[in-house]
N, C-alpha and C positions, 0 to 999 in steps of 0.2 A: 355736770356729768355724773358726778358721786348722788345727786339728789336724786337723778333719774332714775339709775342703778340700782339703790336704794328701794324703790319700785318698783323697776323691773323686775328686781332679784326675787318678789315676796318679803319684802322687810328683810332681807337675809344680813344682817350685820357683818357677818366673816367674807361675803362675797366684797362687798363694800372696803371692809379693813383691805382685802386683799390687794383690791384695788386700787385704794390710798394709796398704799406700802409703794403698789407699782410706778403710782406718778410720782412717789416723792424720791425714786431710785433714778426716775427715766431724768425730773427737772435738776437732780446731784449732774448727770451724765450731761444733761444740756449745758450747765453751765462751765463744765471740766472742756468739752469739746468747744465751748465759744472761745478758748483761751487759745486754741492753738489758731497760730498765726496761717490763713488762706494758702501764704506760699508753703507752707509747710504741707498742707494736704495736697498742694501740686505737687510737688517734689515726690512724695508718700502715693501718689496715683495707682503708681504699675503693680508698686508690692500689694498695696489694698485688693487691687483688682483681682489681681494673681492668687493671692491666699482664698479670695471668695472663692474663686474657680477651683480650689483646691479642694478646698471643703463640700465643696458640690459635686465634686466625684469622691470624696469620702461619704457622701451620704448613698451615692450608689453602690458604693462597696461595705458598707458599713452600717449604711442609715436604719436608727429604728423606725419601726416598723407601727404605725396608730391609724385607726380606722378605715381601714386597708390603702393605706399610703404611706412609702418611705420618705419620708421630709424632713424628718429630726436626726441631730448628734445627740445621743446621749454620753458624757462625758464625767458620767456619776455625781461631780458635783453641781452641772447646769446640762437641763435639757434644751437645745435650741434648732433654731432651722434656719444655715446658714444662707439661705432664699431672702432672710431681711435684711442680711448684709448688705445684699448686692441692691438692695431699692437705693443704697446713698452710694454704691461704689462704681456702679455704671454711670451715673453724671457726673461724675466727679473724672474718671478715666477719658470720659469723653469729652467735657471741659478743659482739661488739662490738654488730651491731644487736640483737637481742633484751634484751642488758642493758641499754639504755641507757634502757627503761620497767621498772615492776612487772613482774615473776614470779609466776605461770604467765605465758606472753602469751595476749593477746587471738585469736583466731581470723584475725585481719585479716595479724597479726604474723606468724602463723607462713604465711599462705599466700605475703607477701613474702621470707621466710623461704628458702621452697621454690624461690622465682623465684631466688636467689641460687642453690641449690645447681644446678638444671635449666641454667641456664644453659653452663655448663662441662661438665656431664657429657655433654648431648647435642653438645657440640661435639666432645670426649674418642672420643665411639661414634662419629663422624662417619670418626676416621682410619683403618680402623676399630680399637676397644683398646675391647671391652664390659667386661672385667675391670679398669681402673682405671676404666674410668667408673661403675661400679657401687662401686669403693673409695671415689670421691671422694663419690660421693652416702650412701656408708654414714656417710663422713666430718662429714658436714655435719648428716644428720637425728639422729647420734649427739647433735649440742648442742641440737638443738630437741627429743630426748624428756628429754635431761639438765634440760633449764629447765622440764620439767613438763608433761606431754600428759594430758589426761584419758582416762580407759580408752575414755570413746564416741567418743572422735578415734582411738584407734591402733584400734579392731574396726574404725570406717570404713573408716580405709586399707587393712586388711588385707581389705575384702570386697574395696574397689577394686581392690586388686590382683592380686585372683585372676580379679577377672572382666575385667582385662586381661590376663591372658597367655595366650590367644588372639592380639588385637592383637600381642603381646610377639613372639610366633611366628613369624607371619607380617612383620614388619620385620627377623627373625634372619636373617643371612647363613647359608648355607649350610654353611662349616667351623662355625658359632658352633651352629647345628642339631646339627652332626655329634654335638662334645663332648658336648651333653644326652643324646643318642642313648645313646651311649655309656656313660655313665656312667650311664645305666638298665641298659644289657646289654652291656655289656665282651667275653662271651665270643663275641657275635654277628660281631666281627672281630677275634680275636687276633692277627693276624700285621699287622694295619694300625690301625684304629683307633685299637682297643681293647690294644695291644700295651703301651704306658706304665705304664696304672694297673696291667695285669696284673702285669707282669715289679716294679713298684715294690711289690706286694701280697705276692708271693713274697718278696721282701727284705727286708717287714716282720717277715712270718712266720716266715722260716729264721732270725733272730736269737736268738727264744725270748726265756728271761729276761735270762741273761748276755751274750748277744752271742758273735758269732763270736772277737771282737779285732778290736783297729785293724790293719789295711792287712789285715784275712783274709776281707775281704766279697769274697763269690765274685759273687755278681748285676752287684756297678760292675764289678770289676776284669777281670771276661769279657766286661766290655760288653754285657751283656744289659742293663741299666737306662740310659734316653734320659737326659738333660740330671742328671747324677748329682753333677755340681756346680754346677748353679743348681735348678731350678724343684725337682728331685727329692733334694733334698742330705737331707733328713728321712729318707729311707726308707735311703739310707747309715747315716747315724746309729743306725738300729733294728735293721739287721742285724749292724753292729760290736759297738754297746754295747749291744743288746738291750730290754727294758722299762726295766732297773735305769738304765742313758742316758736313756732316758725322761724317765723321773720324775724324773731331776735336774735337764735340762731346761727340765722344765714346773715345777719348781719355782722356777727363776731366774727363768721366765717371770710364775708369778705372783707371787712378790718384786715384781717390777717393776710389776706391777700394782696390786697393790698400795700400794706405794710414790705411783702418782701416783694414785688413788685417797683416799689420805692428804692429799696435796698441795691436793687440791682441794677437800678439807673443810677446811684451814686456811685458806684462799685470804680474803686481806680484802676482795672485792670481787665482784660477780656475773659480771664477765667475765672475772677470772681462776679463776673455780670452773669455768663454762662451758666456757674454752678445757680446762682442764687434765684436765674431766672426758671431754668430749669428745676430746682424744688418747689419753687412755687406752683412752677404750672403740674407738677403730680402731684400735689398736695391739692389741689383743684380737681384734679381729676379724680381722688380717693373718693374727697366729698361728691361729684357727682355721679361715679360709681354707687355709694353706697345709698345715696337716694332714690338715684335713677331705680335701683336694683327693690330697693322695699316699695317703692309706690307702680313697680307693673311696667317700667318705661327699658329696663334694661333686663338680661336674663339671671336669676339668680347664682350671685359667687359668693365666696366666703368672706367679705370686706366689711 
């Protein structure tokens, strides 16, 4: 990631440091929070859950104010946006309630279930941010299909939801229009729209198999490609190192998935199979989100 970066950025060294800095702060926190014992995060559900929601109406009363969206606490000494809280404390509330009866649940289970996750998400779209509030709700209904949906419960939802996005439409802001727009017909505004996914599609494609080489991506390094070390750092990737980048990639990727998909079939307990299966499966979902999203296959969001 840091070598990519590294190129993405224009050789920018302090972007790199910075980003070090962040993973070696994020793997301190990983291994601080491996220590605490599963039951303990059960027990800890309601309050985690509770505080999130707190600070999510702090951010509408309070929230700073950045590229016309309120989505940050500034707090002078850390600025945050308590929106990433809630991607581990909505499976985690929802884990802890669903397992704490029999498996499957009851019908009743899972509509409290949903009250849990609605909650946060429509406050999330509220600043406005439809792309984590759509993460956090993917985040959440990940544990209630993981705990067992009958096939006549998910057709339901899937009629319902087709025959809300109409409704869906019409509550869509305007730039949140645009993207869908867009990412039906990209070529309809290549010089504005539609200029991202294009210029990031060319970059996919002039990779080929082997790739250009590291620092020899013509698309970042001429600046034709927008946000080329955040949102679009994937499509770097595929021009440097080509498909064969790829697939190693996506192969570390599902390692990992693997890996807690394992995790959660040894799991002694129903809400550590719950939580464990349910991060897996939105940590699946980021990665196909942010793929789907630079190569043209999804609308572009901020992941």
């Amino acid at each position: 990631g840091l070598v990519i970066l590294y190129s993405a950025s224009g050789q920018n060294m302090d972007i790199v440091y910075n980003q070090a800095i962040k993973l070696i702060v994020a793997i301190l926190c990983m291994i601080l929070v491996a220590q605490v014992p599963p039951a303990n995060l059960n027990r800890l559900s309601l309050l985690l859950y509770i505080s999130g929601v707190i600070l999510l109406l702090f951010v509408v009363i309070f929230g700073d104010v950045g590229k016309g969206a309120q989505r940050w606490l500034d707090i002078k000494i850390l600025r945050f946006q308590p929106s990433e809280l809630m991607k581990i404390s909505v499976p985690i509330i929802v884990s802890s309630y669903l397992s704490s009866k029999f498996l499957p649940p009851k019908f009743s289970r899972v509509v409290l279930s949903c009250v849990f996750i609605i909650i946060p998400v429509l406050l999330i779209a509220q600043q406005p941010d439809l792309g984590t509030s759509l993460l956090v709700a993917i985040a959440g209904f990940s544990v209630i299909f993981v705990a067992g949906l009958s096939w006549r419960f998910l057709l339901s939802i899937f009629i319902l939801s087709a025959f809300s996005v109409p409704l869906l439409w019409n509550l869509m802001r305007d730039y949140q229009k645009q993207r869908v727009l867009t990412f039906l017909d990209p070529e309809k505004d290549p010089l504005g729209a539609g200029y991202h996914i294009i210029q990031s599609k060319i970059a996919i494609g002039s990779g080929g198999f082997y790739g250009k080489g590291w620092l020899n991506g013509t698309q970042s390094h001429l600046e034709f490609l927008p946000e080329r070390s955040t949102d679009f750092i994937f499509a770097v990737l595929c021009e440097e190192f080509g498909m064969l980048g790829v697939l190693v990639i996506l192969s570390i990727y599902l390692l990992i998935i693997l890996r807690g998909l394992h995790i959660s079939y040894k799991a002694q307990d129903a809400f550590r199979q719950l939580l464990a299966s349910g991060i897996t499966l939105t940590f699946f979902v980021y990665i196909i989100v942010n793929m789907g999203m630079v190569t043209g296959q999804l609308p572009v969001v901020g992941i």
